[in-house]
C-alpha positions as CSV (number, residue, x, y, z in Angstrom):
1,X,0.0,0.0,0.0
2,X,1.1,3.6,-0.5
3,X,2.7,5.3,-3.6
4,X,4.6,3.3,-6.6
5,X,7.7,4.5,-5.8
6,X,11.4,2.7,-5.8
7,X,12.1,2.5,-1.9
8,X,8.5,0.8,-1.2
9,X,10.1,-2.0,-2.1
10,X,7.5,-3.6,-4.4
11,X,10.2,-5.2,-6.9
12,X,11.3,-7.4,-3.6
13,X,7.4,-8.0,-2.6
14,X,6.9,-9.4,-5.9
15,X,10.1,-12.0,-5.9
16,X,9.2,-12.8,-2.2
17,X,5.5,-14.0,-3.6
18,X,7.7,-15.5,-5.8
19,X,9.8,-17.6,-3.7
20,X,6.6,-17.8,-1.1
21,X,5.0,-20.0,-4.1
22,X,8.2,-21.8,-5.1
23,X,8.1,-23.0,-1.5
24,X,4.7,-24.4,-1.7
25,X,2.6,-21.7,-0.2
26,X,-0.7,-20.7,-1.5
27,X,-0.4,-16.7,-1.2
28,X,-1.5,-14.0,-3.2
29,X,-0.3,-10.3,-3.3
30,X,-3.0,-7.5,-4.0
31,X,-1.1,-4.7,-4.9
32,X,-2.8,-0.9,-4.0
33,X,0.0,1.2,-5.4
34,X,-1.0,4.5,-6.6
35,X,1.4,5.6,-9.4
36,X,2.7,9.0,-8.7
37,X,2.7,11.2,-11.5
38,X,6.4,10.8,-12.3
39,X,8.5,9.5,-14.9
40,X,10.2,6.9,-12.5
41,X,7.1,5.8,-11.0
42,X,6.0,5.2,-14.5
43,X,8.8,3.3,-15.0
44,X,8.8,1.2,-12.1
45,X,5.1,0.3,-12.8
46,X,6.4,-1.0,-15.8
47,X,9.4,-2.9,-14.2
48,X,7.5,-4.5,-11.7
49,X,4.9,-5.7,-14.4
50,X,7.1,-7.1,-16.3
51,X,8.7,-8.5,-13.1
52,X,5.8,-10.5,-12.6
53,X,5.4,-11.9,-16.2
54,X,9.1,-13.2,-16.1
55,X,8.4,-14.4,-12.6
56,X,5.4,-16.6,-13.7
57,X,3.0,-14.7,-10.9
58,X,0.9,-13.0,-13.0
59,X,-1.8,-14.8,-12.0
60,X,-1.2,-14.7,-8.0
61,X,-0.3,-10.8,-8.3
62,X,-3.0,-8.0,-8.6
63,X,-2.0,-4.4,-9.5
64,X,-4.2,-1.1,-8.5
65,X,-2.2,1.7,-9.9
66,X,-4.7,4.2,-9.3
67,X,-5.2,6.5,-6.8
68,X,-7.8,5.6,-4.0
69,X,-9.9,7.8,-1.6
70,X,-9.3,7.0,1.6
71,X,-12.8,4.8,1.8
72,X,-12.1,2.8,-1.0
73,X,-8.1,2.3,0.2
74,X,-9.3,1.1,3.3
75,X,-11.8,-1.4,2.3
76,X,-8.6,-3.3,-0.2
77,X,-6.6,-3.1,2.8
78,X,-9.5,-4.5,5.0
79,X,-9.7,-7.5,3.1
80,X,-6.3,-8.6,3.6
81,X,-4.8,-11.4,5.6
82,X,-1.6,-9.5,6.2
83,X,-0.4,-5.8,5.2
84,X,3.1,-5.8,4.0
85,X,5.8,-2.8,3.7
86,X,9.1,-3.9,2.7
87,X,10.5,-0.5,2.1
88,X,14.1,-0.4,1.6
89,X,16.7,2.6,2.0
90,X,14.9,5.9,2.6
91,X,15.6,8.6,4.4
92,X,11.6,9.5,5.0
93,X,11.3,9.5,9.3
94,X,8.0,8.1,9.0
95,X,6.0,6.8,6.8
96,X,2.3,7.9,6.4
97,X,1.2,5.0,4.3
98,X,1.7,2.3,7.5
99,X,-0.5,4.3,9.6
100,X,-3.2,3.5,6.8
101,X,-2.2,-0.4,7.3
102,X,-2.7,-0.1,11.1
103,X,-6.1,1.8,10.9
104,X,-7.5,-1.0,8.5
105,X,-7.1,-3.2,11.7
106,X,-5.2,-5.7,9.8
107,X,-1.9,-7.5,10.8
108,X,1.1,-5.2,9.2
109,X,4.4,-6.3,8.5
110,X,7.7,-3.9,7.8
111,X,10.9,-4.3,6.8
112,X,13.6,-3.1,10.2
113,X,14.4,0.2,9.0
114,X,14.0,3.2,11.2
115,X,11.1,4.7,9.3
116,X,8.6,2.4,10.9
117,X,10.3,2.9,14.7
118,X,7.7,4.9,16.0
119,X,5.4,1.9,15.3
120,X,7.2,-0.9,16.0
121,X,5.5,-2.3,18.9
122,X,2.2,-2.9,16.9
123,X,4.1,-4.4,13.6
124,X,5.7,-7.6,13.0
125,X,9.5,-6.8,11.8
126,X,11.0,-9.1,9.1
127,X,14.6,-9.8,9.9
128,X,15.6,-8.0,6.7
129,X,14.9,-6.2,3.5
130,X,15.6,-9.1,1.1
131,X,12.9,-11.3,-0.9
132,X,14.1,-14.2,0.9
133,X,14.1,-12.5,4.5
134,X,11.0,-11.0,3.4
135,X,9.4,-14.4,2.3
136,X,10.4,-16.2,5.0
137,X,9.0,-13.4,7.0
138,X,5.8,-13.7,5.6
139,X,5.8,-17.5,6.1
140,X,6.3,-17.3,9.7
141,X,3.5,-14.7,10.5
142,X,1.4,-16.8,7.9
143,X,2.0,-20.2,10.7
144,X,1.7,-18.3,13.7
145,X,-1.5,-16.4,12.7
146,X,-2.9,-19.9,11.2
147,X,-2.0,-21.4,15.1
148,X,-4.5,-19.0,16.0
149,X,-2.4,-15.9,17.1
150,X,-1.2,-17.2,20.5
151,X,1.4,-15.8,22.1
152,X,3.4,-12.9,19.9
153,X,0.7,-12.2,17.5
154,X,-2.0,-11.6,19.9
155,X,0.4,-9.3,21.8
156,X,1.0,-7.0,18.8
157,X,-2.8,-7.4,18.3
158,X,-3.2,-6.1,21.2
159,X,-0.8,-3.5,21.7
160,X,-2.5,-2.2,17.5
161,X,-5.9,-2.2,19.1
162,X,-4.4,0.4,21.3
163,X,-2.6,2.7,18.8
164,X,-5.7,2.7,17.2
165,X,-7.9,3.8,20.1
166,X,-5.2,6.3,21.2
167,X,-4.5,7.7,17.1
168,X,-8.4,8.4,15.9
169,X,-8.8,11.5,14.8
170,X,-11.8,12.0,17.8
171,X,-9.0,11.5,20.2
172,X,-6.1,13.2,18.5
173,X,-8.3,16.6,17.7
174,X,-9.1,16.7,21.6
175,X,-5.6,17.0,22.5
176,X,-4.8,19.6,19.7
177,X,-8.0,21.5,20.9
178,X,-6.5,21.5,25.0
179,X,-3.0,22.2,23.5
180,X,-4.1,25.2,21.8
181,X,-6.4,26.5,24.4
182,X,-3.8,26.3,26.9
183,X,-1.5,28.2,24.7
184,X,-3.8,31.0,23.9
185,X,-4.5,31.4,27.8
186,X,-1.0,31.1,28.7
187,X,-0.3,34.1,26.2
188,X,-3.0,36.3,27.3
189,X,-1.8,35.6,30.9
């Protein structure tokens, strides 16, 4: 999820479905990339499509390329087993797109790179950025959220559940609103 650009990561999602399927595993990766209105995201739409036909996924592998309001984003990420961002190198400090994987409610999964710090107690962190570490990743969560989400799982469940309740917008503009009122009375004082 989030905008078709080249530190998302999608070229490595794609190769880890890849390898996810070489390795017997019935998965499928829906794809709700909006292409941003640059040459290189053009380009990497492209790549990655291609990507797929040499790959032999095409039929496992789901692009949406266009861009989504935010009711019609959430229901695609809604219906997913598992919400993945395996962003590679960036420099972004945080990443807005992930906070749209955590509001669907869905489990998320990242790729350990300082960009998703501030959430990392309510993700699951693959152990790199590669297809394979990313695939293997995905495979792990995939057993331990079939076992029924004992344990780890229900922990960062848990632990979502309460980002969410403490990051709605309800809760979020009630703070702003006290923070600003107690500003404007501490400068008229």
């Amino acid at each position: 999820y989030g905008f078709f650009l080249p530190h998302k990561g999608l070229p490595e999602l794609v190769t880890a479905i890849s390898l996810l399927r070489q390795d017997g595993r019935d998965v499928r990766l829906n794809m709700v990339n909006a292409e941003y209105p640059i040459g290189e995201s053009a380009a990497l739409v492209a790549q990655v499509k291609d990507l797929v036909r040499q790959l032999g996924v095409g039929d496992r592998v789901d692009m949406c390329t266009d861009f989504l309001d935010d009711h019609d984003s959430l229901a695609k990420l809604d219906a997913a087993d598992l919400i993945v961002f395996p962003y590679q190198n960036t420099g972004e400090s945080a990443s807005g797109a992930v906070r749209y994987g955590l509001a669907s409610g869905r489990p998320v999964a990242v790729t350990p790179l300082a960009i998703f710090d501030d959430v990392s107690r309510v993700t699951f962190r693959f152990d790199g950025q590669s297809p394979r570490e990313i695939a293997d990743g995905i495979a792990r969560l995939m057993d331990e959220i079939d076992a029924g989400g004992a344990g780890r799982v229900e922990q960062v469940r848990a632990e979502a559940q309460r980002w969410r309740a403490s990051h709605r917008y309800s809760r979020l503009g009630e703070r702003l609103l006290n923070m600003m009122s107690a500003l404007h009375t501490a400068r008229l004082s």
